[in-house]
N, C-alpha and C positions, 0 to 999 in steps of 0.2 A: 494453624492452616496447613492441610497438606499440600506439598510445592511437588511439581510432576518435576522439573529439573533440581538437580541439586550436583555442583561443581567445586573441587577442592583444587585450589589452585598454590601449588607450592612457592615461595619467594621466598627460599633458603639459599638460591645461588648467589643473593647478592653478597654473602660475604665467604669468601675461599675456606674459609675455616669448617663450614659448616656443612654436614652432609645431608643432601634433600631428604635421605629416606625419614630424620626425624626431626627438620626441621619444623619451622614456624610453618600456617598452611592460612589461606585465604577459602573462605566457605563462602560461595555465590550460589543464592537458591533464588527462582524467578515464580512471580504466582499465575501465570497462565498457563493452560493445559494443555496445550502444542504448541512445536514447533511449526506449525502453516498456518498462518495468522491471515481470515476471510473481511475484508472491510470493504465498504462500497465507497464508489466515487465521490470524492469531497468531502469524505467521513475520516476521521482520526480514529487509532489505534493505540493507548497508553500500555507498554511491557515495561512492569516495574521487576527491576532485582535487587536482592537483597544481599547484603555482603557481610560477612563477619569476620576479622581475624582472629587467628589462635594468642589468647596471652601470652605466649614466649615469644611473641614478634618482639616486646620490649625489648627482650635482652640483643637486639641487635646494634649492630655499632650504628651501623648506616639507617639512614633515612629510608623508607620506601613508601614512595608514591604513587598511587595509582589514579591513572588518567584513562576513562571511558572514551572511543571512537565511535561512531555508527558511519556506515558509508552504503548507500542504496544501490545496487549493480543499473541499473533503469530510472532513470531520475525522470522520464518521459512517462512512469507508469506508477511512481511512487516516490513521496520524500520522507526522511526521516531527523531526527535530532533529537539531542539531550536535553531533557528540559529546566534542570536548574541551573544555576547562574555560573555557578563555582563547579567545576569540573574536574581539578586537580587535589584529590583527597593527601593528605597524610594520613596514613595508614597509623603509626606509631601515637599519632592523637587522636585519630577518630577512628575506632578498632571496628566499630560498625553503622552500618547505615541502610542508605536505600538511594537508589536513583531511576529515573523514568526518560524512556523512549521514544517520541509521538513520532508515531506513523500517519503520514495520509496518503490517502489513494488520489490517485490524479485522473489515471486512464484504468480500461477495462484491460487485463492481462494479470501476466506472473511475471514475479522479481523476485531478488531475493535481497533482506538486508543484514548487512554482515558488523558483528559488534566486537569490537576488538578494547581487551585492559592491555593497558600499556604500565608494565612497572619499570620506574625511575628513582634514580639515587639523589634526584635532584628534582625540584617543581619546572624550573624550565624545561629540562627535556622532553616532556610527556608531549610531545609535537603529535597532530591528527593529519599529517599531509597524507595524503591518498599515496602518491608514487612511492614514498618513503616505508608507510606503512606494509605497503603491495611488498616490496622488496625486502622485508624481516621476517612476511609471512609466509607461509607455503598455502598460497591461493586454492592450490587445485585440493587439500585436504586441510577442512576445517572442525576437526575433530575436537572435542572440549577436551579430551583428556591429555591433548598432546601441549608441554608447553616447552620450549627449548630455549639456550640462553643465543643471543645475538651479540652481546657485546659484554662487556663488565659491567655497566651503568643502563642496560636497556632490556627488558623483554617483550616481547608483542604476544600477544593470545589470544586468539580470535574463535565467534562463533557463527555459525549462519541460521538465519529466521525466513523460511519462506512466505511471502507476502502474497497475498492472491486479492485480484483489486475485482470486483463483480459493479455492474449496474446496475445501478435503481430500478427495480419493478416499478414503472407508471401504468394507470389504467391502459392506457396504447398500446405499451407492447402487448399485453396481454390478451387485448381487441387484437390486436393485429396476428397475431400468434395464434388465436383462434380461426381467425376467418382464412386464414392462410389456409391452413387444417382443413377446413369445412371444403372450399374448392378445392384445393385441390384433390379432395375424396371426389369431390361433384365433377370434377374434368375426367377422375378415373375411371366413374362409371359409364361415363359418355363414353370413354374412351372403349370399354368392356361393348355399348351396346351398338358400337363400330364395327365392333370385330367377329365379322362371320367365320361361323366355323367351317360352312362348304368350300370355302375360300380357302382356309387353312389346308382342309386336305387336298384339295388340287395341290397347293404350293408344298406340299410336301411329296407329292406323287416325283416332283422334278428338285428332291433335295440342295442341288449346286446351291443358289440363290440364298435359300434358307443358313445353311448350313456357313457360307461366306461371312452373310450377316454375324449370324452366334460369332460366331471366328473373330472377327472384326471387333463386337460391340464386347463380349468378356473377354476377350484375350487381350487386343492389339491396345484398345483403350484403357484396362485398367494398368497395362505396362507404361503407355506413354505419362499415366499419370504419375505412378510412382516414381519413376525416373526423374519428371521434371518438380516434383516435390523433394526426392532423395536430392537432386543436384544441385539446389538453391537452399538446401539445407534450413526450412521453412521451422519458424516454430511446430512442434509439435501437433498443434490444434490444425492451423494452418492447413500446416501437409495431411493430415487425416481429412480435410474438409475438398480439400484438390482430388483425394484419392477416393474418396466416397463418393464422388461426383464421376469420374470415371468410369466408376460400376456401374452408374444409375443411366441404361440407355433410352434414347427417345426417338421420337418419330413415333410414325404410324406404326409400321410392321414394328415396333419394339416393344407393343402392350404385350402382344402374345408373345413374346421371348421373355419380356419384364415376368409373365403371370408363370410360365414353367419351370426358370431359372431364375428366378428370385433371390434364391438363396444363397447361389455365386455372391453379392455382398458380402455378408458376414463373414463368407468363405474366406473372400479375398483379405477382408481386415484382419480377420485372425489368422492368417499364413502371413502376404506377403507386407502386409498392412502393421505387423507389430515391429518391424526394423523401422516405423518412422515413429515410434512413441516409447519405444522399448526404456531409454533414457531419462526419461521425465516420468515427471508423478500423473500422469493422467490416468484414471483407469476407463478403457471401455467396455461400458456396457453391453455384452452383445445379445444380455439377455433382451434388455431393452431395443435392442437391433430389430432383431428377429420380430420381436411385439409390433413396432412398427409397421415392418415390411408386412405383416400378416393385415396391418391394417391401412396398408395401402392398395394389398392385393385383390383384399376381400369386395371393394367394389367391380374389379374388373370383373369379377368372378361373376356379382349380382347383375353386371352389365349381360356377360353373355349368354345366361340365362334369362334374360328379360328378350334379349335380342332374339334368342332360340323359341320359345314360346308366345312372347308380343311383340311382331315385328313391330304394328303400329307404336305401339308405344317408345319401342327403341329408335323410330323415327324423331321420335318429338324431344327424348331424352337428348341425342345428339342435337338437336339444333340449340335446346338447352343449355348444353352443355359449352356450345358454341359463346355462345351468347356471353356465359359466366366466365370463359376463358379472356374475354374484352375486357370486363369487368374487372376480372383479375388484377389481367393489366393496367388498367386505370389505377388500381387499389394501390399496386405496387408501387409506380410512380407519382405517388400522390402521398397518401398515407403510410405506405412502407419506408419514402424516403424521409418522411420526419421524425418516424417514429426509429430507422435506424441510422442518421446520418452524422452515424459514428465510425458505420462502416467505410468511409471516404476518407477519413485519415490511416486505416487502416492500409489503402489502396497502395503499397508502394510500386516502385519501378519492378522489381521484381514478381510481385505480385502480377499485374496488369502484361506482362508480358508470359509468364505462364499461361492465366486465365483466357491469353489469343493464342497460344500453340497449341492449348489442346484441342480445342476443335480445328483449328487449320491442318496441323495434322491428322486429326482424325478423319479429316477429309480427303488428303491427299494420301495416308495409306490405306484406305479403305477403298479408293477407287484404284489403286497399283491392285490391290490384292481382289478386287473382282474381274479387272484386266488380265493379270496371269491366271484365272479362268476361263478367258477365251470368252467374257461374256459380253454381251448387246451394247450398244452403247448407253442405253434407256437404262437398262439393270448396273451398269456403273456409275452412274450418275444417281440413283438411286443408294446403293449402298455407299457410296462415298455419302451423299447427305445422311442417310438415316446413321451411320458412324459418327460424325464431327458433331449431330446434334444429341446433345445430352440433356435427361430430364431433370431441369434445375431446382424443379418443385420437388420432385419427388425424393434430391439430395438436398437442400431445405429441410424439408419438413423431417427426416430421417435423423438430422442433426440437431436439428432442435429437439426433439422428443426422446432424445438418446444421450446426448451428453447432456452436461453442470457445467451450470456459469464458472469463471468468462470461457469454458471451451468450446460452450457451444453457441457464442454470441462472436467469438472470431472464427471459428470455422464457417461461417455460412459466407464468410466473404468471400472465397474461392468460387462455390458457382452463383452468386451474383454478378462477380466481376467476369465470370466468363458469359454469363447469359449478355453482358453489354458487346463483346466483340462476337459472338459465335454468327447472329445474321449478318453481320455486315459482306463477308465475299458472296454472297448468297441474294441479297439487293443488289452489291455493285455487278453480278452473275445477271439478274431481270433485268437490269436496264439496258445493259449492254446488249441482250438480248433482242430487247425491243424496241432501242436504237436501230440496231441493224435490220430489223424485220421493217421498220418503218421507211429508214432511207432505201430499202429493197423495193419498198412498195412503190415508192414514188417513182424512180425509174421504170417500173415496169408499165407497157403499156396496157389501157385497158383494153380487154378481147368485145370486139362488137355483139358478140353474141349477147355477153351481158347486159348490154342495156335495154329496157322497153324502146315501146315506139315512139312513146313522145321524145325520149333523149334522139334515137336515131333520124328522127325528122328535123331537131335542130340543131344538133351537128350537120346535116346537107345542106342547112338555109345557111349556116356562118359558112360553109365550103362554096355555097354557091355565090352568098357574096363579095368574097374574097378573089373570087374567079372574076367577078367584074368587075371589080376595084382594079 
């Protein structure tokens, strides 16, 4: 069998006399063919190693024992252990062997599990405590080549196994993952057969507005995402899922900013976007990016050609559209949360408090920044909303269609959990609203003019009989 690892582990120091360079050697070869080992949730993983010592271990005075550790960094994402009984080899009696690993995946994520030989002058010693071991080993490099002595009677040597835990494919998500897909194409072309183009160049005859918005929706927002992804130090996945969501803006006036600047996305992931993945093994795809984005654009596109040549029909398509957008929502809250109501353990405190800053802020610096414009109060109430609201679909479906399990089954929690806080100041905004319009109404009297003559004939008769009471 050919072994992709193969490890020569020296245990010449245990005795003074002896110099490593031609001592006795321990040969650990493993039969699997990476180190990042893929296993689904509630599924096992067996890494068998092989061991061999060198025949001139004999001629040692001392005893050497070797004692196998495993210990999982994430015990929330994955467990691990030795699987046979007897753990503590003598080496000088059983020159070779084999022992096994079981991995199982618990949650969707990355861990890593780290396997430490522990050689001992003695069977007792081979102790696997965590703190003890942490403290012989040099944690932060777990290099197989390196093995140094810690005591006279003790060496620790440790390796690391990246463990990558992914979900089950059920028919649901798969349903669900499509139909997501499908509307949300089907809102975007609603959204294309919105969007007039006479419309367009007027608003561009009077750049400020336009020009605010751009400002606001790529600049301000994909900073504030970054930031609060950089500064909560988010897994990897995570903050790429906060940060991709920042790019993706919404609102009405954002189709036509989304269809000419589209490309800002990938822009941003591949500049400012790679200091939050730079570290970890994820790679993104931005070929895959861009593939997307071309096919989320390509509706609007057919929207505004439908809209430019078949008004009618672009009438019918938007109310369509309308329609499927309910739907959506029903879909999501129904069959999305079954089909992903994984994402809820996901949900931490830091999470769920990210996922309200960024639209709260993007609301509140997008209406400062159309204020220091000197503009309307209508046009800052407007940019401040079409800023905070960001298109959750459109950073969805981008994430899903772009990255690999599990990155891209924890990223999409970022603008989920922000699409839960984004309307809320925006309802508690209408009510209040219409609170006040309504106790307005009440006091105000009504003007005579308004009423017909039946009312003004019996308001005289309760006046007149009031007059003779």
């Amino acid at each position: 069998m050919a072994y992709r690892h193969m490890y020569v582990i020296l245990v010449c120091a245990f005795v003074h006399s002896l110099q490593c360079s031609g001592g006795p050697a321990l040969h650990v070869t493993t039969d699997f063919q990476s180190s990042q080992q893929k296993i689904t949730e509630d599924s096992y993983r067996t890494l068998t190693f092989n061991y061999t010592a060198s025949s001139d271990l004999s001629s040692l005075n001392n005893s050497v024992f070797l004692t196998i550790c495993c210990i999982t960094e994430d015990s929330d994402i994955a467990e691990s252990h030795i699987s046979q009984a007897e753990n503590s080899i003598d080496l000088k009696a059983q020159n070779e062997g084999n022992f096994d690993i079981r991995v199982k995946g618990l949650f969707v994520g990355r861990t890593v599990t780290y396997v430490y030989f522990i050689f001992t002058q003695s069977q007792s010693a081979g102790s696997c405590d965590v703190e003890e071991i942490q403290s012989e080993q040099d944690v932060q490099s777990f290099n197989i080549s390196n093995l140094y002595p810690v005591n006279q009677t003790r060496r620790v040597f440790g390796a690391s196994y990246s463990v990558v835990v992914v979900r089950e494919k059920r028919a649901v998500d798969v349903a669900f993952n499509v139909i997501v897909v499908l509307l949300v194409l089907i809102v975007n072309l609603g959204m294309g057969c919105k969007t007039e183009l006479p419309v367009i160049k007027a608003t561009l005859r009077r750049p400020v507005g336009p020009v605010t918005g751009v400002c606001s929706q790529f600049i301000i927002m994909p900073l504030i995402s970054f930031t609060a992804a950089y500064t909560f130090s988010f897994e990897p996945a995570l903050a790429i899922g906060f940060f991709a969501l920042g790019c993706s803006p919404g609102g009405s006036a954002s189709n036509a900013y989304t269809l000419f600047l589209g490309g800002m996305i990938p822009l941003w992931l591949f500049t400012l976007g790679r200091k939050l993945y730079s570290d970890s093994s994820i790679q993104v795809p931005y070929q895959n990016i861009i593939f997307s984005l071309l096919g989320l654009i390509i509706p609007v596109c057919i929207g505004l050609v439908v809209q430019h040549r078949r008004p009618a029909w672009a009438k019918v398509l938007v109310k369509v559209s309308k329609g499927i957008m309910v739907v959506f929502l029903l879909f999501v809250l129904t069959v999305g949360v079954y089909a992903n109501v994984y994402i809820f353990r996901l949900m931490k405190a830091q999470v769920l408090v990210t996922a309200a800053l960024l639209p709260y802020l993007g609301f509140l610096l997008g209406g400062l920044v159309a204020l220091a414009f000197h503009m309307s109060r209508e046009h800052i109430i407007t940019i401040a909303v079409e800023t905070g609201i960001q298109n959750t679909g459109i950073a969805i479906v981008l994430l899903l269609l772009s990255l690999e399990p599990p990155d891209s089954d924890i990223s999409i929690v970022a603008p989920i959990a922000s699409a839960l806080f984004t309307p809320i100041p925006i309802w508690v905004a209408i009510a209040v609203r219409y609170i006040h319009k309504w106790r307005h109404s009440k006091k105000k009297p009504i003007p005579m003019d308004d009423l017909d003559n039946n009312e003004h004939e019996a308001l005289q008769e309760v006046g007149k009989r009031d007059g003779d009471a």
